[in-house]
C-alpha positions as CSV (number, residue, x, y, z in Angstrom):
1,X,47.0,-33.4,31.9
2,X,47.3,-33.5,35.7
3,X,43.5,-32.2,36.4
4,X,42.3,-35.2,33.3
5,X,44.3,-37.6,35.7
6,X,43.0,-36.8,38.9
7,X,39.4,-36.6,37.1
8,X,39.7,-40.2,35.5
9,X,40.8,-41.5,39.3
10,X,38.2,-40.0,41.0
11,X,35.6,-41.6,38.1
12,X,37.3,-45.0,38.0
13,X,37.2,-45.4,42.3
14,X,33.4,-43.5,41.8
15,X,32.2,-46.0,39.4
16,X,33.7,-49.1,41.4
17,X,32.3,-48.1,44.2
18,X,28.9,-46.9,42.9
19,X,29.1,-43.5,43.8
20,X,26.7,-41.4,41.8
21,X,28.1,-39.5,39.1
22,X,26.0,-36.8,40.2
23,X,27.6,-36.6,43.5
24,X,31.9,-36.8,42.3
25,X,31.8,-32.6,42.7
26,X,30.4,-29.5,43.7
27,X,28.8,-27.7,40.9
28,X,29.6,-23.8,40.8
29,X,27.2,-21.2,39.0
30,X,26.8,-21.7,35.2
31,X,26.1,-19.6,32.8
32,X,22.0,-19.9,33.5
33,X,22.3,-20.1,37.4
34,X,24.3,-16.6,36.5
35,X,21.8,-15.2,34.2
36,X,18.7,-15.8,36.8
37,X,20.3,-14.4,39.5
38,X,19.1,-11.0,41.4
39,X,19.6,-8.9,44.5
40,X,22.1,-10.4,46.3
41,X,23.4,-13.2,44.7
42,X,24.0,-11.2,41.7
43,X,25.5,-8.4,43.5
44,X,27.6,-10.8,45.4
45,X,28.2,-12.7,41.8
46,X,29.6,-9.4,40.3
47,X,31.0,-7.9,43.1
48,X,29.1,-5.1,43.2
49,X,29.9,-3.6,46.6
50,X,27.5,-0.8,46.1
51,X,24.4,-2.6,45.3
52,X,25.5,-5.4,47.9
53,X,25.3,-2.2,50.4
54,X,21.6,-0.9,49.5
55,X,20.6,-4.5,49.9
56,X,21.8,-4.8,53.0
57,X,20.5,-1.4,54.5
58,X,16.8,-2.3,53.0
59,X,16.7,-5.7,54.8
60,X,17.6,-8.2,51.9
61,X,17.6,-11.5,53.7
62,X,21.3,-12.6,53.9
63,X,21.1,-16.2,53.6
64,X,18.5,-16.8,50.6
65,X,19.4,-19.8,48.5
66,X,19.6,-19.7,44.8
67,X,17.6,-22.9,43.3
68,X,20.9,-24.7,44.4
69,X,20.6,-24.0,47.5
70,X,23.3,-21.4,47.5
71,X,23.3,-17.9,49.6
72,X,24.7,-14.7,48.7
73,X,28.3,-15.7,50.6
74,X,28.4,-19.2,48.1
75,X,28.2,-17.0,45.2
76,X,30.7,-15.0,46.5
77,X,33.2,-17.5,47.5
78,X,32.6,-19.2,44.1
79,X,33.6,-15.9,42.2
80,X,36.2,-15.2,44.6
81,X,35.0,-11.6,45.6
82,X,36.2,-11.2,48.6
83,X,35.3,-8.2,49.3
84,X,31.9,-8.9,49.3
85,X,32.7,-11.9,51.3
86,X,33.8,-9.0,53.9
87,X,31.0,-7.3,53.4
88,X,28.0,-9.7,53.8
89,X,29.7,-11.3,56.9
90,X,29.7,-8.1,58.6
91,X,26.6,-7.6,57.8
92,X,26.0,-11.1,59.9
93,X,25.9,-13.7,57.2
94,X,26.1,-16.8,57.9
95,X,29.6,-18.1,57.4
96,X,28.9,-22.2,57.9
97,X,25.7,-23.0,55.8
98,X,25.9,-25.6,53.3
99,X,24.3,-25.5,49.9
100,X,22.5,-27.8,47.7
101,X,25.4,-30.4,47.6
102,X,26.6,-29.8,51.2
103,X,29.5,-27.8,50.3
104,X,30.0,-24.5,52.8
105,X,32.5,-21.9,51.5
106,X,35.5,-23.2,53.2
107,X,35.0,-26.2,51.1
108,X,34.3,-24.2,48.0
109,X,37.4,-22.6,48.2
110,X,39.2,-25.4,49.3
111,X,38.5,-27.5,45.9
112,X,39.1,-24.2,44.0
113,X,42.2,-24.2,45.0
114,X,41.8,-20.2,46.1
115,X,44.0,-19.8,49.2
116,X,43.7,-16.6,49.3
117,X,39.6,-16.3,49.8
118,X,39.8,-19.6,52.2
119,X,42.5,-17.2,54.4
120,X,39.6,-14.5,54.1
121,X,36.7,-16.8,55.6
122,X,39.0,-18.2,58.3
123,X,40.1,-15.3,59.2
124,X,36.4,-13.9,59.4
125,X,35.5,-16.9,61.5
126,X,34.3,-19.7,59.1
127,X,34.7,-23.1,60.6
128,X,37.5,-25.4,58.8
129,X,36.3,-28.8,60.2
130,X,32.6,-28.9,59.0
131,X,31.5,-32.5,57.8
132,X,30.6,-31.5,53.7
133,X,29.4,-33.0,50.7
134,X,27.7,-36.5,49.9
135,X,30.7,-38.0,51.3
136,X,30.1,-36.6,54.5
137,X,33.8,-35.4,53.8
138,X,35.8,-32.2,55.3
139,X,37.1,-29.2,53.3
140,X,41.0,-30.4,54.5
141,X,39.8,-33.9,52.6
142,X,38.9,-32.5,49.3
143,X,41.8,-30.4,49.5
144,X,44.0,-33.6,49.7
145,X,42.7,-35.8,47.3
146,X,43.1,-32.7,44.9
147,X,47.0,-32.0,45.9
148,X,46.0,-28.3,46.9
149,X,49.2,-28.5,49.3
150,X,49.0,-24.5,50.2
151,X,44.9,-25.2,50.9
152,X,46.3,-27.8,53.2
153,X,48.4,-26.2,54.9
154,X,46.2,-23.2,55.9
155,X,43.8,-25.8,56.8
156,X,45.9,-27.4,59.4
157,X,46.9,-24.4,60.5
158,X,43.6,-23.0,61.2
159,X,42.7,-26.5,63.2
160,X,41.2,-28.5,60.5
161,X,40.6,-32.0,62.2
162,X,43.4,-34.3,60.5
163,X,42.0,-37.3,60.9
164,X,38.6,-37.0,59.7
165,X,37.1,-40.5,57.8
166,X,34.4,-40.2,55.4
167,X,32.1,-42.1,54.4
168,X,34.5,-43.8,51.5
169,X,36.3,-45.0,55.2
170,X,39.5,-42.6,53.7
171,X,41.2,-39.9,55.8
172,X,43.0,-37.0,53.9
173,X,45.9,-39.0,54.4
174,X,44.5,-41.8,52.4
175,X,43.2,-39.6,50.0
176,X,46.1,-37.9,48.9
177,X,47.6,-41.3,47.9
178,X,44.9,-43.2,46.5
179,X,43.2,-39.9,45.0
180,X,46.5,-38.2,43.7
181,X,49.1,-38.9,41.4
182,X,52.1,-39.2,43.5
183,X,53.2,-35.6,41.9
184,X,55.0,-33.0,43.7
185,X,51.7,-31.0,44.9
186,X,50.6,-34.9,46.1
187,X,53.9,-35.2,48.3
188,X,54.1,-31.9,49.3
189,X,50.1,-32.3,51.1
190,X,51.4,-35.6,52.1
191,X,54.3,-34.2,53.8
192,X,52.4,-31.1,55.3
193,X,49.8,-33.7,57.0
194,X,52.3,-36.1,58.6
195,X,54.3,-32.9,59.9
196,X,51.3,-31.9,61.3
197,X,50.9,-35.1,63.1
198,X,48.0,-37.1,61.3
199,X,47.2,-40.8,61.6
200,X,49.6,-43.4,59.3
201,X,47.9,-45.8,61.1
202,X,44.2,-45.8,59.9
203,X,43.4,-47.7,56.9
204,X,41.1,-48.0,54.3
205,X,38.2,-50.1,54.3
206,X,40.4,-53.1,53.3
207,X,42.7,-52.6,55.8
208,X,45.2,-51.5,54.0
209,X,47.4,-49.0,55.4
210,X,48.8,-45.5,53.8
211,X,52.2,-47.1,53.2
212,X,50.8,-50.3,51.5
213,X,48.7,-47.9,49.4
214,X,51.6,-46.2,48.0
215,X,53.6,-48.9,47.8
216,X,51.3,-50.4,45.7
217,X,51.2,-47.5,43.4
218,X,54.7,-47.6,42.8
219,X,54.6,-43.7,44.1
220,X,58.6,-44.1,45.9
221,X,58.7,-40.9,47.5
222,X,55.8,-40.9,49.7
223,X,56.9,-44.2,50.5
224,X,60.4,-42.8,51.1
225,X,58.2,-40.4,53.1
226,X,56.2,-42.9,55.1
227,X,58.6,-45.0,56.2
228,X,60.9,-42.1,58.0
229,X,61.3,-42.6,61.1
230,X,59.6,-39.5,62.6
231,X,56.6,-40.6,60.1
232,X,56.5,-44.2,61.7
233,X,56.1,-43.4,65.0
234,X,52.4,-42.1,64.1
Protein backbone atom coordinates (compact mmCIF):
# COMPACT_ATOMS: atom_id res chain seq x y z
CA UNK A 1 0.00 0.00 0.00
CA UNK A 2 2.87 2.34 0.84
CA UNK A 3 4.73 1.99 -2.80
CA UNK A 4 0.75 2.51 -4.58
CA UNK A 5 0.83 5.76 -2.32
CA UNK A 6 3.96 7.09 -3.12
CA UNK A 7 3.27 6.10 -6.91
CA UNK A 8 -0.27 7.90 -6.99
CA UNK A 9 1.77 11.27 -5.41
CA UNK A 10 4.38 11.29 -7.64
CA UNK A 11 1.52 10.87 -10.74
CA UNK A 12 -0.86 13.43 -9.18
CA UNK A 13 2.24 16.30 -8.70
CA UNK A 14 3.60 14.82 -12.41
CA UNK A 15 0.32 15.38 -14.07
CA UNK A 16 -0.23 18.95 -12.39
CA UNK A 17 2.83 19.96 -13.37
CA UNK A 18 3.01 18.42 -16.81
CA UNK A 19 5.75 16.21 -16.31
CA UNK A 20 5.84 13.54 -18.95
CA UNK A 21 4.69 10.24 -17.90
CA UNK A 22 7.51 8.93 -19.67
CA UNK A 23 9.95 10.71 -17.52
CA UNK A 24 8.27 9.82 -13.53
CA UNK A 25 11.17 6.78 -13.37
CA UNK A 26 14.05 5.05 -14.45
CA UNK A 27 13.18 1.94 -16.40
CA UNK A 28 15.39 -1.19 -15.44
CA UNK A 29 15.86 -4.20 -17.99
CA UNK A 30 12.69 -6.06 -18.92
CA UNK A 31 12.20 -9.21 -19.91
CA UNK A 32 13.20 -8.29 -23.90
CA UNK A 33 16.01 -5.77 -23.03
CA UNK A 34 17.22 -9.19 -20.96
CA UNK A 35 16.66 -11.59 -23.73
CA UNK A 36 18.73 -9.31 -26.44
CA UNK A 37 21.45 -8.90 -24.38
CA UNK A 38 25.20 -10.38 -25.17
CA UNK A 39 28.78 -10.16 -24.11
CA UNK A 40 28.96 -8.04 -21.34
CA UNK A 41 25.81 -6.82 -20.47
CA UNK A 42 24.63 -10.30 -20.25
CA UNK A 43 27.42 -11.49 -18.36
CA UNK A 44 27.13 -8.58 -16.09
CA UNK A 45 23.11 -9.30 -16.16
CA UNK A 46 23.74 -12.88 -14.89
CA UNK A 47 26.65 -12.49 -13.03
CA UNK A 48 28.70 -14.56 -14.76
CA UNK A 49 32.15 -13.69 -13.38
CA UNK A 50 33.83 -16.05 -15.67
CA UNK A 51 32.56 -14.91 -18.94
CA UNK A 52 32.72 -11.19 -17.58
CA UNK A 53 36.63 -12.23 -17.20
CA UNK A 54 37.27 -13.52 -20.93
CA UNK A 55 35.52 -10.45 -22.01
CA UNK A 56 37.61 -8.39 -20.45
CA UNK A 57 40.99 -10.05 -21.35
CA UNK A 58 39.84 -10.07 -25.24
CA UNK A 59 39.21 -6.26 -25.26
CA UNK A 60 35.36 -6.10 -24.88
CA UNK A 61 34.70 -2.38 -24.74
CA UNK A 62 33.63 -1.62 -21.10
CA UNK A 63 31.23 1.06 -21.49
CA UNK A 64 28.88 -0.16 -24.62
CA UNK A 65 25.32 0.90 -24.12
CA UNK A 66 22.42 -1.45 -24.48
CA UNK A 67 19.66 0.26 -26.89
CA UNK A 68 18.90 2.21 -23.49
CA UNK A 69 21.83 3.57 -23.25
CA UNK A 70 22.98 1.39 -20.55
CA UNK A 71 26.72 -0.15 -20.06
CA UNK A 72 27.81 -3.35 -18.63
CA UNK A 73 28.09 -1.56 -14.88
CA UNK A 74 23.99 -0.33 -15.30
CA UNK A 75 23.10 -3.83 -15.85
CA UNK A 76 25.01 -4.76 -13.08
CA UNK A 77 23.87 -2.35 -10.54
CA UNK A 78 20.29 -2.98 -11.75
CA UNK A 79 20.71 -6.86 -10.92
CA UNK A 80 22.56 -6.08 -7.93
CA UNK A 81 25.70 -8.27 -8.87
CA UNK A 82 28.16 -6.77 -7.19
CA UNK A 83 30.64 -8.76 -7.84
CA UNK A 84 30.71 -7.97 -11.18
CA UNK A 85 30.37 -4.42 -10.27
CA UNK A 86 33.92 -5.21 -8.64
CA UNK A 87 35.02 -6.70 -11.40
CA UNK A 88 34.30 -4.38 -14.41
CA UNK A 89 35.46 -1.31 -12.31
CA UNK A 90 38.81 -2.82 -11.88
CA UNK A 91 38.97 -3.53 -15.10
CA UNK A 92 38.57 0.58 -15.50
CA UNK A 93 34.83 0.96 -16.17
CA UNK A 94 33.45 3.82 -15.98
CA UNK A 95 31.77 4.42 -12.64
CA UNK A 96 29.80 7.97 -13.47
CA UNK A 97 28.11 7.50 -16.90
CA UNK A 98 24.57 8.06 -17.24
CA UNK A 99 22.21 5.94 -19.34
CA UNK A 100 19.33 6.57 -21.61
CA UNK A 101 17.30 8.38 -18.87
CA UNK A 102 20.21 10.04 -17.07
CA UNK A 103 20.37 7.79 -14.28
CA UNK A 104 24.21 6.64 -13.20
CA UNK A 105 24.38 3.62 -10.84
CA UNK A 106 24.51 5.57 -7.66
CA UNK A 107 21.10 6.67 -8.62
CA UNK A 108 20.00 3.18 -9.68
CA UNK A 109 20.72 1.90 -6.57
CA UNK A 110 19.59 4.69 -4.70
CA UNK A 111 15.80 4.28 -6.04
CA UNK A 112 16.17 0.49 -5.60
CA UNK A 113 16.52 0.95 -2.40
CA UNK A 114 19.90 -1.58 -2.42
CA UNK A 115 22.19 -0.14 0.27
CA UNK A 116 24.30 -2.54 0.12
CA UNK A 117 25.45 -2.27 -3.81
CA UNK A 118 25.28 1.82 -3.43
CA UNK A 119 28.01 1.07 -0.30
CA UNK A 120 29.91 -1.04 -3.11
CA UNK A 121 30.13 1.80 -5.81
CA UNK A 122 31.03 4.42 -3.19
CA UNK A 123 33.37 2.64 -1.91
CA UNK A 124 34.86 1.90 -5.47
CA UNK A 125 34.82 5.52 -6.13
CA UNK A 126 31.48 6.40 -7.79
CA UNK A 127 30.50 9.99 -7.36
CA UNK A 128 27.28 10.56 -4.91
CA UNK A 129 26.41 14.20 -6.06
CA UNK A 130 26.02 13.72 -9.95
CA UNK A 131 23.04 15.90 -11.38
CA UNK A 132 20.58 12.72 -12.85
CA UNK A 133 17.51 12.12 -14.52
CA UNK A 134 15.02 14.45 -16.46
CA UNK A 135 14.70 16.39 -13.41
CA UNK A 136 18.18 17.25 -13.37
CA UNK A 137 17.85 15.63 -9.83
CA UNK A 138 20.60 13.92 -7.47
CA UNK A 139 20.69 10.26 -6.32
CA UNK A 140 20.28 11.70 -2.33
CA UNK A 141 16.88 13.41 -4.01
CA UNK A 142 15.29 10.27 -5.30
CA UNK A 143 16.32 8.56 -2.33
CA UNK A 144 14.19 11.15 -0.28
CA UNK A 145 11.20 11.48 -2.01
CA UNK A 146 11.08 7.55 -1.83
CA UNK A 147 11.72 7.39 2.13
CA UNK A 148 14.97 5.08 1.45
CA UNK A 149 16.17 6.53 5.02
CA UNK A 150 19.40 3.99 5.11
CA UNK A 151 20.15 5.15 1.19
CA UNK A 152 20.09 8.48 2.73
CA UNK A 153 22.12 8.16 5.21
CA UNK A 154 25.02 6.48 3.33
CA UNK A 155 24.54 9.28 0.91
CA UNK A 156 25.27 12.00 3.35
CA UNK A 157 27.77 10.18 4.59
CA UNK A 158 29.64 9.79 1.57
CA UNK A 159 29.23 13.80 0.78
CA UNK A 160 26.14 13.78 -1.21
CA UNK A 161 25.43 17.68 -1.63
CA UNK A 162 22.26 18.25 0.72
CA UNK A 163 20.90 20.97 -0.73
CA UNK A 164 20.70 20.27 -4.25
CA UNK A 165 17.30 21.93 -6.15
CA UNK A 166 16.01 20.34 -9.15
CA UNK A 167 14.43 21.46 -11.71
CA UNK A 168 10.74 20.85 -9.86
CA UNK A 169 12.67 23.93 -7.60
CA UNK A 170 12.52 20.98 -4.53
CA UNK A 171 15.56 19.96 -2.43
CA UNK A 172 15.56 16.44 -0.74
CA UNK A 173 14.31 18.15 2.06
CA UNK A 174 11.23 19.25 0.25
CA UNK A 175 10.86 16.11 -1.28
CA UNK A 176 10.63 13.90 1.45
CA UNK A 177 7.55 15.86 2.69
CA UNK A 178 5.72 16.73 -0.29
CA UNK A 179 6.80 13.29 -2.05
CA UNK A 180 6.36 10.99 1.02
CA UNK A 181 3.71 10.00 3.24
CA UNK A 182 4.75 11.31 6.54
CA UNK A 183 5.51 7.42 7.49
CA UNK A 184 8.31 6.34 9.67
CA UNK A 185 10.88 5.75 6.71
CA UNK A 186 9.61 9.56 5.61
CA UNK A 187 10.67 10.92 9.22
CA UNK A 188 13.42 8.98 9.68
CA UNK A 189 15.16 10.56 6.01
CA UNK A 190 13.77 13.77 7.28
CA UNK A 191 15.49 13.46 10.44
CA UNK A 192 18.89 12.05 9.02
CA UNK A 193 18.90 15.32 6.54
CA UNK A 194 18.32 18.03 9.18
CA UNK A 195 21.06 16.15 11.51
CA UNK A 196 23.17 16.42 8.75
CA UNK A 197 22.69 20.09 8.48
CA UNK A 198 20.49 20.68 5.31
CA UNK A 199 18.59 23.89 4.35
CA UNK A 200 14.84 24.39 6.25
CA UNK A 201 15.03 27.45 4.72
CA UNK A 202 14.66 26.93 0.93
CA UNK A 203 11.30 26.76 -0.44
CA UNK A 204 9.43 25.45 -3.05
CA UNK A 205 8.55 27.35 -6.07
CA UNK A 206 5.66 28.97 -4.16
CA UNK A 207 7.52 29.94 -1.47
CA UNK A 208 6.47 27.80 0.78
CA UNK A 209 8.75 26.56 3.23
CA UNK A 210 9.42 22.72 4.56
CA UNK A 211 7.47 23.44 7.70
CA UNK A 212 4.35 25.03 5.95
CA UNK A 213 4.55 22.01 3.63
CA UNK A 214 4.07 19.65 6.37
CA UNK A 215 1.98 21.54 8.27
CA UNK A 216 -0.29 21.56 5.55
CA UNK A 217 -0.28 17.90 5.26
CA UNK A 218 -1.35 17.39 8.62
CA UNK A 219 2.08 15.14 8.90
CA UNK A 220 2.64 16.23 13.09
CA UNK A 221 5.85 14.68 13.54
CA UNK A 222 7.96 16.17 11.02
CA UNK A 223 6.38 19.25 12.07
CA UNK A 224 7.29 18.29 15.68
CA UNK A 225 10.62 17.78 13.94
CA UNK A 226 10.93 21.02 12.16
CA UNK A 227 10.15 23.23 14.57
CA UNK A 228 12.96 21.86 17.24
CA UNK A 229 14.99 24.18 18.12
CA UNK A 230 18.35 22.71 16.88
CA UNK A 231 16.13 22.26 13.40
CA UNK A 232 15.19 26.09 13.38
CA UNK A 233 18.36 27.47 13.59
CA UNK A 234 19.02 26.11 9.81
Amino acid sequence: MKARGIRTGVLAVALGLGVPLGALAQVPPLAADVLAFDGLHQAAWHGDLHKLKALIASGANLDARDARGRTPLHVATFARQRDAIRLLAKAGADLDLLEGDRYDAITIASVADDAATLSVLLSLGARPGQTTSRYDGTALIAAAHLGHDEVVRRLIAAGAPLDHVNNLHWTAVIESIVLGDGGPRHQRTLAALVEAGASLKLTDRQGNTPLQLAKARGYTAMVKLLETPRATTR
